[in-house]
Legacy VTK file of the C-alpha trace (Angstrom):
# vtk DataFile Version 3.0
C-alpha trace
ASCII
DATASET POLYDATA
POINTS 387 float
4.735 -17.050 -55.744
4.839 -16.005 -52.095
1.338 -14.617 -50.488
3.218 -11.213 -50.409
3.621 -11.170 -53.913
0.214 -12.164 -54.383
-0.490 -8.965 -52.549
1.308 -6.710 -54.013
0.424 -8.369 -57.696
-3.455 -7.736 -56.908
-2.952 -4.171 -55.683
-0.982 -3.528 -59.050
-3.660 -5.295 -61.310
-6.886 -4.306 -59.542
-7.482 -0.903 -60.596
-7.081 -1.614 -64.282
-9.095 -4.785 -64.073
-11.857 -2.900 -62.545
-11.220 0.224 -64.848
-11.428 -1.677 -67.698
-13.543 -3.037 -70.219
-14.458 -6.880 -71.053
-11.362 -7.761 -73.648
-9.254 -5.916 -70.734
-10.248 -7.903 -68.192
-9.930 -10.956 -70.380
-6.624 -9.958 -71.130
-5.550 -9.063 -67.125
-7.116 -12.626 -65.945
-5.033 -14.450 -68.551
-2.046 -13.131 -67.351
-2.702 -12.874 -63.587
-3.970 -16.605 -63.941
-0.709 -17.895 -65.978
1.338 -16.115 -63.747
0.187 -16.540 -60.353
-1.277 -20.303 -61.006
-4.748 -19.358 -59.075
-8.413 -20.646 -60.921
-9.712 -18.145 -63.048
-12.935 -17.886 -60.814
-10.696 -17.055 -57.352
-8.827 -14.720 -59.428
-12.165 -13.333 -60.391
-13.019 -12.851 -56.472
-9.850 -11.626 -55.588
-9.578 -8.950 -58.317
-13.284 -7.881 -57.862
-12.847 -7.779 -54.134
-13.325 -3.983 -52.355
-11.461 -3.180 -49.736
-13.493 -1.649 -47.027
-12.065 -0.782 -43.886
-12.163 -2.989 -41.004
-14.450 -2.212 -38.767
-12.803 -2.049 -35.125
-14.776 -3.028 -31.967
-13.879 -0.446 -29.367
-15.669 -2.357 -26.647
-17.980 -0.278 -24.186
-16.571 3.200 -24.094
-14.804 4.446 -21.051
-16.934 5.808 -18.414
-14.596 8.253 -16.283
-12.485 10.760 -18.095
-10.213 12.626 -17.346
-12.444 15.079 -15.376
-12.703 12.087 -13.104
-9.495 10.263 -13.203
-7.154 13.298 -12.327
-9.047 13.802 -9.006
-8.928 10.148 -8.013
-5.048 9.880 -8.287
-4.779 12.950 -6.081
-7.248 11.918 -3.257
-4.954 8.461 -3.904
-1.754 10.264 -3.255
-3.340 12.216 -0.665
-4.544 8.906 0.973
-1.165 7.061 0.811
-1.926 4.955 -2.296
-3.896 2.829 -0.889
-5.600 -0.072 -2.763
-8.819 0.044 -3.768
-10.770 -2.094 -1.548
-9.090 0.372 1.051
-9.746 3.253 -0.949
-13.176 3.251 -2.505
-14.483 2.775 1.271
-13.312 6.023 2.701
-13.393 8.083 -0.621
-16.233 9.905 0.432
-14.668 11.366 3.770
-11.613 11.798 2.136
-13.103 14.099 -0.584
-14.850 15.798 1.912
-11.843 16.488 4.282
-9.887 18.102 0.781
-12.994 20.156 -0.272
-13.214 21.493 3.731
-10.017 22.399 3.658
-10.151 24.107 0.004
-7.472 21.989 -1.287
-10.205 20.202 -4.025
-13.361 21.375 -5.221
-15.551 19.141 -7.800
-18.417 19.901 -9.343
-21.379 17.613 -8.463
-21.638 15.359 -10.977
-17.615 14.792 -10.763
-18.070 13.970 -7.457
-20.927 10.965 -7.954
-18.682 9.656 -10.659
-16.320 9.396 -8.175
-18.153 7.670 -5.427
-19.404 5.334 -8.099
-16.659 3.950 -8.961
-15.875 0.279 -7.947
-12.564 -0.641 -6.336
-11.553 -2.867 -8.969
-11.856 0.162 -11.432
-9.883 1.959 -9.230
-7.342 -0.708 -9.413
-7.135 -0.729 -12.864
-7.069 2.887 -13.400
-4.347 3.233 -11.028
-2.375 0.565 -11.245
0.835 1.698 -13.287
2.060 3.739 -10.679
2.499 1.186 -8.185
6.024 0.649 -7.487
7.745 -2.718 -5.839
9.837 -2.351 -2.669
13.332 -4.407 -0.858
14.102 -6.405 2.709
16.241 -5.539 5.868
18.724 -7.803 6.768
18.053 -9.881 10.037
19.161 -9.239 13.419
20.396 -12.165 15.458
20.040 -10.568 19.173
17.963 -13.553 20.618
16.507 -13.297 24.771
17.477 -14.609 27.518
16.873 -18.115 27.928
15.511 -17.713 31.354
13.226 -15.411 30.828
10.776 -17.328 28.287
9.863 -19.661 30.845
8.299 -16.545 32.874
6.854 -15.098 29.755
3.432 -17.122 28.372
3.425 -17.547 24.929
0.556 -16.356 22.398
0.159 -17.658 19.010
-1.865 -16.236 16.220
-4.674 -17.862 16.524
-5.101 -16.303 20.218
-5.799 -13.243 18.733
-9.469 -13.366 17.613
-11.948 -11.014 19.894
-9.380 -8.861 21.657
-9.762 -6.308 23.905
-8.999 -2.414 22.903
-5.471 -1.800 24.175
-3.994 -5.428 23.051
-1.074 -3.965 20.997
1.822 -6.390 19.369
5.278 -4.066 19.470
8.255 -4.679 17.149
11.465 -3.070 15.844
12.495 -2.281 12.528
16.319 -1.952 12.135
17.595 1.323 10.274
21.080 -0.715 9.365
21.189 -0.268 5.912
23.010 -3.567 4.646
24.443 -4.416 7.982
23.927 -4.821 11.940
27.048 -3.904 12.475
28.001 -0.813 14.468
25.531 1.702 15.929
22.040 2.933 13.965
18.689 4.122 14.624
15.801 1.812 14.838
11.633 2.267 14.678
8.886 1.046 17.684
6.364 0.255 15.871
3.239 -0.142 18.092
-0.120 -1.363 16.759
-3.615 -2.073 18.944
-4.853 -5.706 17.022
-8.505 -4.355 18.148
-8.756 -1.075 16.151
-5.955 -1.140 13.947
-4.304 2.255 15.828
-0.720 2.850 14.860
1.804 4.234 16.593
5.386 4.775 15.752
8.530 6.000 17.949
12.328 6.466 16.455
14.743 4.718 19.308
18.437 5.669 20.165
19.875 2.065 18.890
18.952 -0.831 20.837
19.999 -0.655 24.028
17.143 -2.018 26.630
16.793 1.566 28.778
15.962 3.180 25.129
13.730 0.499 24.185
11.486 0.994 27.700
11.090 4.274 27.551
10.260 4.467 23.598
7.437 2.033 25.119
6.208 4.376 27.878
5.934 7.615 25.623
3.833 5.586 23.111
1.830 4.142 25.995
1.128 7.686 26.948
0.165 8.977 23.895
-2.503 6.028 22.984
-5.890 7.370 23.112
-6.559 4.149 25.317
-4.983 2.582 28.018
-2.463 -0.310 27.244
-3.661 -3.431 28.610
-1.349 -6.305 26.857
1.795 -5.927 25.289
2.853 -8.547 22.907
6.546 -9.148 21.230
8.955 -11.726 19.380
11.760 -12.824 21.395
14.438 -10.710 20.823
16.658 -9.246 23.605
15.238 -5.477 23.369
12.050 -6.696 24.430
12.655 -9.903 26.460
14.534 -8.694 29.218
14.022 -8.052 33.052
13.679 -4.571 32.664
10.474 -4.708 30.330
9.405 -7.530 32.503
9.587 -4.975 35.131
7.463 -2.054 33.371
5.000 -4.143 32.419
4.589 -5.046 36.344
4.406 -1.810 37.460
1.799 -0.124 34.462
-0.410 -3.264 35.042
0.062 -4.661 31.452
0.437 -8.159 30.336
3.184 -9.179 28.735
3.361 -11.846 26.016
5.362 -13.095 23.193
5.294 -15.371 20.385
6.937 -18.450 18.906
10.844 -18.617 18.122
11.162 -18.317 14.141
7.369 -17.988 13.528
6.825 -14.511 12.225
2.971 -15.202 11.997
1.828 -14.892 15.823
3.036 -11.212 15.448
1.172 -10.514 11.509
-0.467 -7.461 12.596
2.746 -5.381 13.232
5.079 -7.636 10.608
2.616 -6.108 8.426
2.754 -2.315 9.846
6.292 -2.890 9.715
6.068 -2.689 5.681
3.289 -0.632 5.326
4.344 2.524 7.770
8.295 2.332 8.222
9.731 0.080 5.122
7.733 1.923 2.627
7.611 5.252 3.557
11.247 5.536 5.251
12.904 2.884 3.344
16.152 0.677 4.104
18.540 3.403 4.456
21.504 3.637 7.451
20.597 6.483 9.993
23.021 7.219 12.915
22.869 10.898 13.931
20.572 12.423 16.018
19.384 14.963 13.239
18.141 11.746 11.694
15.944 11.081 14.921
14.490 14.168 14.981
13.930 14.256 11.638
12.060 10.878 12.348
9.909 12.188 14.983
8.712 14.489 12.628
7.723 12.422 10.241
6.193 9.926 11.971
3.930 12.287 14.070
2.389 13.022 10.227
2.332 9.345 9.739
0.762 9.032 12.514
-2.425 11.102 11.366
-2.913 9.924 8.194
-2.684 6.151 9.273
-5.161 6.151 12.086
-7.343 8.937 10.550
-7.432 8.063 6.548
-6.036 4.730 6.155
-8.891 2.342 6.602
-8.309 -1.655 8.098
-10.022 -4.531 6.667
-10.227 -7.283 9.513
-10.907 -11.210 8.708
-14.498 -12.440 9.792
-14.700 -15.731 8.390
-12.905 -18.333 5.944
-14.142 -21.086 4.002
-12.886 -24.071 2.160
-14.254 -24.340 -1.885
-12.157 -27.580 -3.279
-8.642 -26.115 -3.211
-9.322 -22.988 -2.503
-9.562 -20.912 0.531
-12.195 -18.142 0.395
-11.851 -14.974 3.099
-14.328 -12.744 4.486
-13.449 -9.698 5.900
-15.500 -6.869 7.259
-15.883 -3.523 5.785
-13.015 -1.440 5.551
-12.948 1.131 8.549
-9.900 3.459 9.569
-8.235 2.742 12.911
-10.434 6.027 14.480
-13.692 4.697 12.970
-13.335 1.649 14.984
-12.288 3.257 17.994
-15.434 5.293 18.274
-17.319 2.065 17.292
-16.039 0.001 20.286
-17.368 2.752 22.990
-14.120 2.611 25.137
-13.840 6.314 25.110
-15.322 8.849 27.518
-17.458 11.833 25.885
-14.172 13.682 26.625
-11.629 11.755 25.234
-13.940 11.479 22.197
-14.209 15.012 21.603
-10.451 15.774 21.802
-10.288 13.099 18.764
-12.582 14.553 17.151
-11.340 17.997 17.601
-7.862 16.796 15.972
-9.746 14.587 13.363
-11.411 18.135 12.156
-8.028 20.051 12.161
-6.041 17.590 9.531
-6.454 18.647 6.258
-4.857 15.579 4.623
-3.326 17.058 1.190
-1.096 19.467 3.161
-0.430 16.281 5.577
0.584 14.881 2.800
3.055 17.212 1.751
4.406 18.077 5.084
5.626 13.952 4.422
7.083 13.929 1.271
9.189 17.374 2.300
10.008 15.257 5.094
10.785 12.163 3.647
13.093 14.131 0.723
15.094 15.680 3.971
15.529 12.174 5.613
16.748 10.575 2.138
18.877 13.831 1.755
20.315 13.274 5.168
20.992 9.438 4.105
22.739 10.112 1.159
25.475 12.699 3.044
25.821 10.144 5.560
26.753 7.282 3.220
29.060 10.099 1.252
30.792 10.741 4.106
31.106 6.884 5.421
32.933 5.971 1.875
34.917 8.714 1.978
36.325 7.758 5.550
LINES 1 388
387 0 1 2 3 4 5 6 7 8 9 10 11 12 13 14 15 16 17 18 19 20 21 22 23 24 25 26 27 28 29 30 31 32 33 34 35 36 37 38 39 40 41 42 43 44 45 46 47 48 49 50 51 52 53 54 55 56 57 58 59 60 61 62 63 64 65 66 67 68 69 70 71 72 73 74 75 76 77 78 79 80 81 82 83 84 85 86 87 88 89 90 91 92 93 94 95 96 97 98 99 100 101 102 103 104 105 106 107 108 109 110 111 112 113 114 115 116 117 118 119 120 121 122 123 124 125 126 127 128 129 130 131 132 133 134 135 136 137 138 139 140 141 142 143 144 145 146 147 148 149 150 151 152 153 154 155 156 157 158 159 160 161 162 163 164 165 166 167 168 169 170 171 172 173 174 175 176 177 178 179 180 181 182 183 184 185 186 187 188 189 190 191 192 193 194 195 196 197 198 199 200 201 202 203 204 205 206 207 208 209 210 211 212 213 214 215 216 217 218 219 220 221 222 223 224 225 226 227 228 229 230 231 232 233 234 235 236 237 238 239 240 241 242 243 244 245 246 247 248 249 250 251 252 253 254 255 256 257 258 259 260 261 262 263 264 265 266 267 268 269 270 271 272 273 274 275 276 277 278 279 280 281 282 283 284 285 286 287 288 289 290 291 292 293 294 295 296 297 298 299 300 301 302 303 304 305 306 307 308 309 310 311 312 313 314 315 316 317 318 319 320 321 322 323 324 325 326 327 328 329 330 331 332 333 334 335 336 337 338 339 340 341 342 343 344 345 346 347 348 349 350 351 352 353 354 355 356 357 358 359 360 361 362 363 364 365 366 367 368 369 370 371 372 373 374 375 376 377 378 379 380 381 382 383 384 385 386
């Protein structure tokens, strides 16, 4: 007899055995013995036996509720779903900058919940909505030759200790699955000091397009533009950029052939600000520029003003493994008040914009433009199959 049978045999038998009298029981044991094979003193036990439910450990019980958890997904959506080691940082200001604006209002003890909570919690809490993301395909457009000799190289371990206004440049190709043909492309600009992004929509990749996508973020930078570092592609390495960079009094660099790493800082922002928010459609009209330009310019808030950097101080070697240190987490315009480069002026214009942004209507304004843009994309590929 299977242990299923057993089973069901001692649910059968059990409530007359224990219903019943001595010559009953006698009786029941005989046969549940002869029949099942088991010693009369197990059958005994098993017959006897009440069921009591199991008693379930529920672990500690859950400290933020719902009270608490809805509000922390929307300051995360508001914030551009950032981690939480990024988050839990700049929670506080972010709250703050909602409930100024009227756009969240907590009661107290909602609020310290919030603050309280660690950014591993947040992590865990939020983690299911995370979503995974593609690649681009590769450009082969390499510089001239000639040129490299005049330009000095920097790798990434030059970067340590820079100066405000050292900014690595790159472009991020709008191609869709090819390079073929004409399409738009992204300057992404970002200072390796503070962290400040910048980001400019280009008219393809021509080298005249390319310089002046430079000089319009160079005038828009809070600080002056002191080094300009790229890879060693032909948009950037060219006489003409050579040239500007002479004239504005900026030193020009660029990194190693096939070695990504001396330009991490904007390979990163390349992911994190373009890639991710635009994505890795085709765009070829000039409504899709301006459409850009839009966008970006919201972007452009809520990365330097909301989006906190973690930099890395210090590393350490435990056996096989590598331990980092980085500082504490501090958005792009944190760290440019911190490094005292501004004049009181300049200072209070930042401010004075930093008080204006009310960040869940900036975050809006982006996803309005971002369903647009992917609108725009998907009549544009509609109309290329159709040719």
């Amino acid at each position: 007899m299977t242990r299923q049978a057993v089973r069901e045999y001692v649910a059968g038998a059990k409530p007359r055995y224990q219903a019943g009298g001595k010559k009953a029981k006698k009786a029941i044991l005989d046969e549940f013995c002869a029949n099942t094979g088991m010693h009369r003193k197990a059958a005994i036990r098993l017959l006897n036996k009440v069921e009591r439910p199991r008693a379930r450990n529920p672990g500690r019980p859950r400290r933020y509720g719902p009270e608490v958890l809805e509000p922390l997904a929307q300051a995360w959506e508001v914030g551009d779903r950032m981690c939480g080691k990024l988050l839990q940082p700049v929670l506080a200001e972010l709250l703050d900058a909602l409930e100024r604006h009227e756009e969240l209002m907590l009661p107290a003890n909602v609020k310290a919940s919030l603050l309280q909570m660690s950014a591993s919690t947040i992590d865990r809490r939020l983690g299911r909505y995370r979503r995974p993301g593609l690649r681009q395909p590769k450009l082969r457009k390499p510089g001239s030759t000639g040129l490299k000799a005049q330009v000095p190289i920097r790798t990434w371990s030059e970067w340590k200790g820079v100066p405000v206004g050292s900014v690595q440049a790159d472009l991020v190709l709008h191609c869709g699955e090819t390079t073929e043909g004409f399409y738009l492309t992204t300057l992404c600009v970002i200072d390796v000091a503070t962290g400040w992004t910048e980001l400019q929509p280009v008219w393809g990749l021509r080298e005249t397009e390319v310089i002046a996508s430079l000089h319009m973020v160079s005038r828009r930078l809070p600080f002056k533009l002191r080094e300009l570092h790229t890879d060693n592609g032909g948009e950037f390495l060219n006489r003409k950029l050579l040239a500007w960079c002479y004239r504005e009094g900026v030193r020009f660099s660029r990194g190693r052939s096939y070695r990504k790493n001396d330009q991490a800082y904007v390979e990163q922002k390349n992911w994190q600000t373009v890639r991710r928010l635009v994505g890795y459609d085709r765009f070829e009209s000039k409504e899709a520029q301006s459409l850009l330009q839009q966008l970006y310019a919201c972007i452009r808030l809520q990365t330097n003003f909301f989006r906190p950097v973690r930099k890395l101080v210090a590393k350490e070697r435990l056996g096989a493994k590598t331990v980092k240190h980085y500082d504490e987490p501090r958005t792009p315009y944190q760290r440019l008040i911190a490094s005292a480069v501004l004049t009181q002026e300049e200072r209070a214009d930042l401010d004075a914009v930093y008080l204006k942004i009310n960040p869940a209507l900036l975050k809006q304004r982006i996803e309005q433009l971002q369903r647009k843009l992917w609108a725009l994309a998907r009549d544009e590929r509609r109309v290329a199959n159709a040719g």
